[in-house]
C-alpha positions as CSV (number, residue, x, y, z in Angstrom):
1,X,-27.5,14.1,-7.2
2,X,-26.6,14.1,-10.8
3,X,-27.4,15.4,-14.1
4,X,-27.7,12.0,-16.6
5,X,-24.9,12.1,-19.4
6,X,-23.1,15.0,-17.9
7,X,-19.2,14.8,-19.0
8,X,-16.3,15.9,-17.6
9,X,-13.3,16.3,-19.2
10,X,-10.0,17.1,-17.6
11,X,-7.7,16.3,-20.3
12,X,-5.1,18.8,-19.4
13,X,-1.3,17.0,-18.0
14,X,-1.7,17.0,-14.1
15,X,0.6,19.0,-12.4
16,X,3.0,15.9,-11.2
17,X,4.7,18.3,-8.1
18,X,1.2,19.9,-6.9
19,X,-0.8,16.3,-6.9
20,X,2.7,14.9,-5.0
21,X,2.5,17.3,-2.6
22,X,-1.0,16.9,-2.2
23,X,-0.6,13.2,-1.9
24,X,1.9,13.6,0.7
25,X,4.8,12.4,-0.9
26,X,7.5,15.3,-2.0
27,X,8.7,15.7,-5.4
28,X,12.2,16.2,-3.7
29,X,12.0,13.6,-1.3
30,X,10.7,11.1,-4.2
31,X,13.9,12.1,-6.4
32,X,16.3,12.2,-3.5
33,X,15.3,8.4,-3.1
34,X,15.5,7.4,-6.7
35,X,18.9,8.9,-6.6
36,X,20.0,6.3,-3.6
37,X,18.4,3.3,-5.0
38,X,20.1,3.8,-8.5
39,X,23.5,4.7,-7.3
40,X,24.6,1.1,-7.6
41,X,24.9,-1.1,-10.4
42,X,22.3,-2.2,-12.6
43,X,19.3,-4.3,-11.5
44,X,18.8,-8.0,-12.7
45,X,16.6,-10.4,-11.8
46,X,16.6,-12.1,-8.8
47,X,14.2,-14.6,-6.2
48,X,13.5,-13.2,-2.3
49,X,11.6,-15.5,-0.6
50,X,7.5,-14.9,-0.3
51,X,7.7,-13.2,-3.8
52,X,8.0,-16.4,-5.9
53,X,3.8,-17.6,-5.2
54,X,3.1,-13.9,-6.9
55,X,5.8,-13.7,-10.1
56,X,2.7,-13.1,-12.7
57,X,2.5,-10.1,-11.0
58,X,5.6,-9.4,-9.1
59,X,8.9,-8.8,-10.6
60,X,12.1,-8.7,-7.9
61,X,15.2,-7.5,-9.4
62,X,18.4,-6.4,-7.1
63,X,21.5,-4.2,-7.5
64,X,24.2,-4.1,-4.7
65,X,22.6,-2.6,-2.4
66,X,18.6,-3.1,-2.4
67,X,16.3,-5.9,-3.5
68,X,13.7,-3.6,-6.0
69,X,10.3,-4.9,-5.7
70,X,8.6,-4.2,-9.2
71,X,4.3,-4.1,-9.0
72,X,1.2,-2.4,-10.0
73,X,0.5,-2.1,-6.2
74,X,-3.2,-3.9,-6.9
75,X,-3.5,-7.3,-5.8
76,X,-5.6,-10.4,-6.8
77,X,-8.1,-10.3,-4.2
78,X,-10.9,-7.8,-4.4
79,X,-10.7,-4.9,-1.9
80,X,-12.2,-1.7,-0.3
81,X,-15.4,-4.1,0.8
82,X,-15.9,-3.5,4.2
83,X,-14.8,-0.1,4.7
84,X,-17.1,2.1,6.9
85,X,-14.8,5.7,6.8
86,X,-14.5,6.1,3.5
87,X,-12.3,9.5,1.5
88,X,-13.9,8.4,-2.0
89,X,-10.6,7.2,-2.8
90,X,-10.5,4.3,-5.5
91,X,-7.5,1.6,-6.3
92,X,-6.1,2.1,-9.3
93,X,-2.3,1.0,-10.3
94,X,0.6,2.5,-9.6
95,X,4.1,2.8,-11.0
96,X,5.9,1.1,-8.9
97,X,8.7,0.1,-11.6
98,X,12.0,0.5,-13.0
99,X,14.2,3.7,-11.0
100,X,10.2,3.7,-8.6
101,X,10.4,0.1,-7.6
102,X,10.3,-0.6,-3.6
103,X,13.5,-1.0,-2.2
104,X,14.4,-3.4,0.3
105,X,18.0,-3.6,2.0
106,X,19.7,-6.4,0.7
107,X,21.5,-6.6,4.0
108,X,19.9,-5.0,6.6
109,X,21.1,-3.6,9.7
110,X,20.2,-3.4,13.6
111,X,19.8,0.1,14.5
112,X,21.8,1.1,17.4
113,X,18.7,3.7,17.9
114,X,15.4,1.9,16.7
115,X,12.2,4.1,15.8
116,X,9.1,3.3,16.8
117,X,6.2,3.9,14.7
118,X,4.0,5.4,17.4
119,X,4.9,8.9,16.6
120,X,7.2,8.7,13.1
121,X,6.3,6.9,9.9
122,X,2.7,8.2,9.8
123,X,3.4,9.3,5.8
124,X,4.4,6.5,3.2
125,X,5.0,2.7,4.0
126,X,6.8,1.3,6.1
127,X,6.8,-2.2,4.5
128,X,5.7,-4.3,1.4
129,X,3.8,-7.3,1.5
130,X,5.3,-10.2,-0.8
131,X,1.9,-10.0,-3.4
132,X,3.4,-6.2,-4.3
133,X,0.8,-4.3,-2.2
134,X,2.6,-1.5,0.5
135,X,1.7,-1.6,4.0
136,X,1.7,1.5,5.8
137,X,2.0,2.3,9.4
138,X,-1.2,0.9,11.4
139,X,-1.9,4.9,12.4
140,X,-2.9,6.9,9.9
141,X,-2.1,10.3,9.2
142,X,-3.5,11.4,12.1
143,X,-2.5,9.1,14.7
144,X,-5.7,7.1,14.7
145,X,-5.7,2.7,14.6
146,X,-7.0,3.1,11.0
147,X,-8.4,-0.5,11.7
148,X,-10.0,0.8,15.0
149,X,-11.7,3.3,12.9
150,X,-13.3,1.9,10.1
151,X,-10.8,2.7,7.2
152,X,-9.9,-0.6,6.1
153,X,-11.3,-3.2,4.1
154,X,-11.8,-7.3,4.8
155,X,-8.0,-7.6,3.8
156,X,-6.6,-4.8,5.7
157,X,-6.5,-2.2,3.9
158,X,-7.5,1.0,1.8
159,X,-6.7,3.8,-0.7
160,X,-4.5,6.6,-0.2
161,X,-5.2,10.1,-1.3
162,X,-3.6,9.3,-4.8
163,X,-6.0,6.6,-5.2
164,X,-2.7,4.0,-4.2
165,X,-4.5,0.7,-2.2
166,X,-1.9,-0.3,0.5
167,X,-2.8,-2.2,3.6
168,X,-2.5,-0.8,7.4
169,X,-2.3,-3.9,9.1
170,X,-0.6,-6.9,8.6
171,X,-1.8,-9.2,5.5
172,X,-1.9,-12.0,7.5
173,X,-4.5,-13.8,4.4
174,X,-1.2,-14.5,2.3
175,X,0.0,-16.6,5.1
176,X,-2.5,-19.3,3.5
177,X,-0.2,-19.0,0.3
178,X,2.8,-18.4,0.8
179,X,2.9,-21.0,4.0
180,X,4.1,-20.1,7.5
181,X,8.0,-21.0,6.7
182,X,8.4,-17.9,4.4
183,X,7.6,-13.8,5.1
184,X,4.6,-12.2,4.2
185,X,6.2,-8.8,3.7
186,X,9.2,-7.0,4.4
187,X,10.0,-3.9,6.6
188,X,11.7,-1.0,4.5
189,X,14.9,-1.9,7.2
190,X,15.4,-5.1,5.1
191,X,14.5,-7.5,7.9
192,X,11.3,-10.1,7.1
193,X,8.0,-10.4,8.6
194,X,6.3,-13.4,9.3
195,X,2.9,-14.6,10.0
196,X,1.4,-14.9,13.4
197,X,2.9,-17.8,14.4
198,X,6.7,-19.4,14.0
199,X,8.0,-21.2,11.4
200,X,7.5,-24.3,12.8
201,X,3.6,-23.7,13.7
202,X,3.8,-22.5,17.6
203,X,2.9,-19.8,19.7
204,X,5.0,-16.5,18.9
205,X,6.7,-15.6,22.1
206,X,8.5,-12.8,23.4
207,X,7.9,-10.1,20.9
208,X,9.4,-6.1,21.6
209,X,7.8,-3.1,21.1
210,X,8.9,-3.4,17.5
211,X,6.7,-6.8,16.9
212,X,9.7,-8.7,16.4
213,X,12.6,-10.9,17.9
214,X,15.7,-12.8,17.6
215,X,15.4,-16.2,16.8
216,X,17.6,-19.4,17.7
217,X,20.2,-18.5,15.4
218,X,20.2,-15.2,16.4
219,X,18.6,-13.7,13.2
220,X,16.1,-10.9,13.7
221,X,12.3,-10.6,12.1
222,X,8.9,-9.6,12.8
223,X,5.5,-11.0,12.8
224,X,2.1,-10.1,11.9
225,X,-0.6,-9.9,14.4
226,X,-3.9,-9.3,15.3
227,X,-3.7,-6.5,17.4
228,X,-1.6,-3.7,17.6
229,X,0.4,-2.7,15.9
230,X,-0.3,-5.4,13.5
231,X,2.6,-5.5,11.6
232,X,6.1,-4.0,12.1
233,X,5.8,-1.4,15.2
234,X,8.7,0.6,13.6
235,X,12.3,-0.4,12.9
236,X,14.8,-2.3,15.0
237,X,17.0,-1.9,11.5
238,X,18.7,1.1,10.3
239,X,16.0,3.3,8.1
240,X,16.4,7.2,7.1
241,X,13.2,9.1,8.2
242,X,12.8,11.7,6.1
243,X,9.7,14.5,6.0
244,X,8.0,12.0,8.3
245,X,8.3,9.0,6.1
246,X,11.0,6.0,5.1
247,X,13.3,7.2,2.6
248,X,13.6,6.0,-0.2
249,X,10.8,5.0,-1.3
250,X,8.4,4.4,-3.7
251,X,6.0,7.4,-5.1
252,X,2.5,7.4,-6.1
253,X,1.0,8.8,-9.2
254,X,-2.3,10.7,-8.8
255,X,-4.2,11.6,-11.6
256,X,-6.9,13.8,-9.4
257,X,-6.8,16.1,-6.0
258,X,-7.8,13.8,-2.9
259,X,-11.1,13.2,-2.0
260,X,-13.6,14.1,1.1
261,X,-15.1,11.9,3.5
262,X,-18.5,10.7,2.4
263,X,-20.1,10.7,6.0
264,X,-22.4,7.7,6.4
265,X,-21.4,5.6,3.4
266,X,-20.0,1.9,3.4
267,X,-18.8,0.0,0.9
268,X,-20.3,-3.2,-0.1
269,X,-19.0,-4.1,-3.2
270,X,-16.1,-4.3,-5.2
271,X,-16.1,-6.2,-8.2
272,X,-13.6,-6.8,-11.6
273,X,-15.5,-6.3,-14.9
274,X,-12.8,-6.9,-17.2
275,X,-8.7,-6.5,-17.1
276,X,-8.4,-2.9,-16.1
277,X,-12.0,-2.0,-15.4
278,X,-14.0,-2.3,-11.7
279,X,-17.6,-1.7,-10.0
280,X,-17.3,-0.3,-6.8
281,X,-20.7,-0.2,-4.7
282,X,-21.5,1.9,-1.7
283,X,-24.3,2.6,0.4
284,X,-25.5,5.8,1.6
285,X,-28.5,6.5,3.2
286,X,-29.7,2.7,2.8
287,X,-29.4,3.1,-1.4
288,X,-27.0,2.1,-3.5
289,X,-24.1,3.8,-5.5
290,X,-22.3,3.1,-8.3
291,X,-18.3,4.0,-8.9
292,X,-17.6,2.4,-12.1
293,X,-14.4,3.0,-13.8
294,X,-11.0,1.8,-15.7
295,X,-8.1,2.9,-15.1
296,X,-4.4,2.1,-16.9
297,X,-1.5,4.1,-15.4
298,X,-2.1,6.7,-18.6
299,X,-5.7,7.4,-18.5
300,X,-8.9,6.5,-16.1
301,X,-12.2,6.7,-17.0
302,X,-14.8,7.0,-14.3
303,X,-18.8,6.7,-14.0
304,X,-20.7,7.7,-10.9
305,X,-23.9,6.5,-10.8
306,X,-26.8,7.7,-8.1
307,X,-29.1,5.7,-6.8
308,X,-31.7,6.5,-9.5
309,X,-29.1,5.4,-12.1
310,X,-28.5,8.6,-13.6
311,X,-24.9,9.4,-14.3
312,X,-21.9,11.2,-14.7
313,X,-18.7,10.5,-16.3
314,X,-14.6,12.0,-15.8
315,X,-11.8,11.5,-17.8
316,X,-8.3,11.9,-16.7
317,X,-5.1,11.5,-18.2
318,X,-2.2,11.1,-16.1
């Protein structure tokens, strides 16, 4: 499969508006929604609630018009375990910082035309879970239930095609940390999302199209759920859709072109070997492959390994 020792090199600066495009984000679109979420005052530093169980690795800041969510978009848990459809796609972090940071409404707004998600959203996220981690609409890029169809991992979710994890259904796992009184994520309209149950521990009831509802003081949210569409089935708030996707938003930063479907493999493995540096495991053909790397939002460092332990290595600098 390989030739042992063989290495790569690909030292040369990626070209940022190719990769982008590639990646499906825009190098316009990405600007155009830097420019919105820094036309107000300054950031500082501020609590949302959910976000406070995760400030090791979560910073939330706000100007006067958006709560900026600040993360490496990797969470604590493991991930990619589990995932039967696999793009050879790899998490590694993301810059989702400073003038990039997600952007939440600080007061959001009920649409007097809401979206659904059926047929819009399918680029980008349409929310961000309260650990950092995006959640994209529960089709893919193609329409399908990327749950339905083997994409995701054991917590929902899976990487994009600039190696960006984000979940496609709801993360309902941080309910078990955060408690059922706070939101697990947030729509990009500003409104919350909750576990799947109330606040007060019963039996969600009357849900729209959207997955969400007014409560008793006439506030509206959304809950996560177990079937479709999982997590926020578009937006009952006020949104700009832009080149298919919420704008702003957040943009990746690939270091590589996308991968291609490895046909028959699984993952079964997925494990941390130091701060920046992880063993991912597949199987293919019933033996076992090795995708072991580090990866820093400068520089990653790769080494695939075939299932008679020769090797190959790439380096890429961002």
């Amino acid at each position: 499969m390989s030739t042992h020792g063989h290495e790569v090199r690909h030292l040369a600066e990626v070209d940022r508006r190719k990769f982008l495009q590639v990646a499906g984000l825009s190098t316009g679109l990405a600007l155009f929604g830097e420019l919105l979420v820094n036309g107000s005052a300054s950031a500082a530093t501020t609590s949302l609630a959910g976000f406070a169980k995760f400030a090791d690795s979560v910073k939330v800041t706000k100007n006067s018009k958006y709560y900026l969510v600040e993360s490496s978009g990797l969470p604590a848990h493991s991930m990619m375990v589990g995932i039967k459809s696999w793009q050879q796609q790899i998490p590694t972090p993301q810059p989702y910082t400073g003038a990039n940071a997600w952007p939440i409404p600080i007061k959001p707004v009920i649409s007097k035309s809401p979206i659904s998600a059926k047929n819009h959203f399918l680029r980008g996220a349409i929310a961000i879970a309260v650990n950092g981690v995006p959640i994209f609409n529960a089709l893919n890029n193609r329409g399908d239930d990327a749950y339905l169809v083997g994409e995701l991992d054991d917590w929902g979710g899976h990487c994009g095609r600039a190696d960006d994890y984000h979940y496609h259904i709801a993360p309902l796992h941080l309910k078990s940390i955060v408690g059922r009184k706070v939101p697990i994520a947030y729509a990009l309209d500003g409104f919350p999302i909750y576990g799947d149950t109330e606040i007060d521990g019963k039996a969600i009831k009357g849900l729209d199209e959207f997955n969400g509802h007014f409560d008793a003081n006439k506030k509206y949210h959304y809950h996560g759920t177990k079937s479709y569409p999982y997590i926020n089935g578009g937006f009952k708030g006020e949104v700009i859709e832009r080149e298919g996707q919420v704008d702003p938003q957040a943009s990746t930063r690939p270091f590589r072109p996308p991968g291609e479907p490895l046909r028959g493999a699984s993952i079964t493995g997925f494990e941390r070997t130091g701060a920046n540096s992880f063993d991912l495991t597949y199987q293919l053909s019933g033996e076992n492959y090795h995708v072991k790397y580090s990866a820093s939002l400068s520089e990653v460092q790769l080494e695939f390994i075939d299932s008679a332990g020769a090797s190959r290595s790439e380096i890429y600098r961002r």
